[in-house]
Structures are given as structure tokens and as C-alpha cells.
N, C-alpha and C positions, 0 to 999 in steps of 0.2 A: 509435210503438212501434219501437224500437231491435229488429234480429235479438242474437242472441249470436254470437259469434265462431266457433263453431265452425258452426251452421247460418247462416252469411252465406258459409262458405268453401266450403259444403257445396252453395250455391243457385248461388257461383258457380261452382263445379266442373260443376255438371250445365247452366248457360248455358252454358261453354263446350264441353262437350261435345254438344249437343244445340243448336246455334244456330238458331233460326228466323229462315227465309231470306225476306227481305223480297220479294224477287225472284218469289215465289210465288204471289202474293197475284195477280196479274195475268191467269197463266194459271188458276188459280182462277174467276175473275170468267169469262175465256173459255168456258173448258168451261162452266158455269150456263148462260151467253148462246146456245151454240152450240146447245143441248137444242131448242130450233126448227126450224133446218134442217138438222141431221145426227141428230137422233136421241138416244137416249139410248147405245145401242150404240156405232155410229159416233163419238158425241164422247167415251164412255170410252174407245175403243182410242186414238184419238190423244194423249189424254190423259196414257195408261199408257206410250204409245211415247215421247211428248215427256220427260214425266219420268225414265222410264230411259235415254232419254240424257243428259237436263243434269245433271239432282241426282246420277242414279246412275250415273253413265259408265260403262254397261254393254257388253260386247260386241254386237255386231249381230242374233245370234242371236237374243240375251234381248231386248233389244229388240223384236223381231221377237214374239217370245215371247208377252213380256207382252201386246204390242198387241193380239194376235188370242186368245189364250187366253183372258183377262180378261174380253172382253166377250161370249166365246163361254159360257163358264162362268155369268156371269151371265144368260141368254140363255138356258140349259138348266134351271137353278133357277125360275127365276121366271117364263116365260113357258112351258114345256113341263110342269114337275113343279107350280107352284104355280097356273099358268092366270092370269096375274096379266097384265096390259097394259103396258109402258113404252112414253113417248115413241118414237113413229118416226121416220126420217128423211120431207127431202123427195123421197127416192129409193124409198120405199116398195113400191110395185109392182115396180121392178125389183131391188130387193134386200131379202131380208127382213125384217133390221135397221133 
């Protein structure tokens, strides 16, 4: 099945726009893997921070930002408001996350 012309220009309009970055896939697989020894917290903030800087070349701030805010956010929903358990780290007793 052949596209038509106008949605093949339309499919590759929004590839180009919207590129999925093969580059990703990597640290993807890391953060999953890391859910053992850093936690689920811990491996989101680094996660958040790594990303905002490569993909999104963000100021240091926002970087900073995201890292902490993100998994702090999350951390207040689901373990404080919802009583819900995530992954710990192996730092556990000394940090709460």
C-alpha cells in the first residue's frame, strides 16, 4: 500500500520535525538498569538533569530545576498523598529517596 502524495509529504514533514533521536535509546536502558542501586528517585533526577542538558540545552538553572523538582514532585504524590512504595536507593537510611 502506496501513501498518497499529499500524506507522504505530510509523514515526512512531521519526521522531520519531530526526529527520534537514536542516541536515547541508551540512556533509556540506563536509567531502567540504575532502578536497583540509586532508586527510583535518584535515577529520575539524574535522568531529568542528563536530558536537559543534551536534548535540551538548557540553562543550568533549569537543569538544576528539573533534576530536583521532578523527582521531588513525584515523591510528594505518590509516596506522601497516595501512600504508594517506589524503588529505593542503596542509600536508603541515609537519604530518603
Amino acid at each position: 500500500m502506496e501513501l498518497s502524495p499529499h500524506l507522504a509529504a505530510r509523514f515526512e514533514t512531521l519526521q522531520n520535525r519531530y526526529p527520534v533521536k537514536r542516541s536515547a535509546l541508551i540512556p533509556m536502558l540506563l536509567y531502567a538498569f540504575s532502578f536497583q542501586w540509586l532508586g527510583f528517585y535518584l535515577a529520575t533526577g539524574m535522568y531529568m538533569g542528563f536530558f536537559a542538558a543534551y536534548l535540551g540545552r538548557y540553562r543550568i538553572q533549569w537543569i538544576v530545576a528539573s533534576a530536583v523538582i521532578t523527582p521531588l514532585a513525584i515523591f510528594l504524590i505518590f509516596e506522601v498523598a497516595f501512600r504508594l512504595l517506589l524503588p529505593k536507593s542503596i542509600f536508603y537510611p541515609g537519604i530518603p529517596f
